[in-house]
N, C-alpha and C positions, 0 to 999 in steps of 0.2 A: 636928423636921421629918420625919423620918423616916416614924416612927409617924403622924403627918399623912396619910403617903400611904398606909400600910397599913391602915390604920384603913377606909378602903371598898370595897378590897376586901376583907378577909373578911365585911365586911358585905354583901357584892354575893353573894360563894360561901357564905354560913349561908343565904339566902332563894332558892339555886337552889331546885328540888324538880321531878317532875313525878307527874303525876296520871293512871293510866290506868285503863277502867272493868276492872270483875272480873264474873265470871258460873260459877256452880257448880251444882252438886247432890251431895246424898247418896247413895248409894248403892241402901241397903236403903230407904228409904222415898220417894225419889222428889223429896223435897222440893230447889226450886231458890231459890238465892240470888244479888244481883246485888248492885254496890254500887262500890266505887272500891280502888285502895292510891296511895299517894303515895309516893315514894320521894325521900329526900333525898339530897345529893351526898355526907353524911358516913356514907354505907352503911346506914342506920335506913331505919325510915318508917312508914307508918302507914294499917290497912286498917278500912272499916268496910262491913259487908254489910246488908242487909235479906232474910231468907227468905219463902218464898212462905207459912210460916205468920204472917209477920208480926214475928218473933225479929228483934232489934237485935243484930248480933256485932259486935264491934272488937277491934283487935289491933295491935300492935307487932313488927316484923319488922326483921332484922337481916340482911345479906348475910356471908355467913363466908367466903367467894371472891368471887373478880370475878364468877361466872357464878350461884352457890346461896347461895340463904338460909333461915331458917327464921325460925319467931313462934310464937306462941297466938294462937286463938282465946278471947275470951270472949263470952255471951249473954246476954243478960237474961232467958232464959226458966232459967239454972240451968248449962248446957251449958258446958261447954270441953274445949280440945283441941291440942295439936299440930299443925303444920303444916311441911311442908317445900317449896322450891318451885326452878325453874329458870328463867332468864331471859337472853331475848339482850338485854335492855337496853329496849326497847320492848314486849314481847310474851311470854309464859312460861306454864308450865302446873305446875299444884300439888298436891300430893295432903296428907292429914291425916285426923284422927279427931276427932269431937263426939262425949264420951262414949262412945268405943267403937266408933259406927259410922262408916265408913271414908268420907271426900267428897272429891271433886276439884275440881279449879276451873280455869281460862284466867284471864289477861289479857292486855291490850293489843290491837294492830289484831287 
C-alpha cells in the first residue's frame, strides 16, 4: 500500500524540469548563439544552441552547488568545450571555451 502511494509521487518529481531560453556570443569572432537549457529538479539538464553560423551545439549540465554548475559543449561543426555557469534559479550568466576561444552566454528573464 505503501509504495502505492509513493509510486506518483516520484513520478510527479522525475517530470518536474524547467526550460529557460539561452543567448550568447563568442568573443573573438562575434559569432551569436541562442537556444534553450532545461534544468531538472535532480540537478542535471540539458542545453541545445543554434549559432548565427548555423552550428547545432548541445550539452549536459550539472549543478555542483545550489547556485554553480558546469557542462560541455559539443557541435556538429567539430567544436567543443567547457563551460561554467551561475544561476539564481530562474536567470544566470556563463562563460566557457569552443576550442579555445572564450564565449559567454545569459539565461533566463
Amino acid at each position: 500500500m505503501r509504495a502505492m502511494l509513493i509510486l506518483p509521487v516520484l513520478l510527479l518529481l522525475a517530470g518536474c524540469s524547467m526550460t529557460l531560453p539561452v543567448r550568447g556570443q563568442v568573443a573573438q569572432t562575434g559569432e551569436t548563439f541562442e537556444g534553450s537549457a532545461t534544468g531538472r529538479l535532480d540537478g542535471g539538464g540539458d542545453l541545445v544552441v543554434t549559432s548565427s553560423t548555423g552550428a547545432r551545439c548541445t550539452g549536459q549540465f550539472v549543478y555542483v552547488t545550489a547556485r554553480r554548475g558546469e557542462g560541455t559543449f559539443t557541435c556538429d561543426d567539430g567544436r567543443i568545450g567547457p563551460y561554467t555557469f551561475v544561476s539564481t534559479g530562474t536567470r544566470g550568466t556563463g562563460s566557457g571555451t569552443l576550442n579555445g576561444q572564450v564565449m559567454t552566454f545569459t539565461f533566463g528573464g
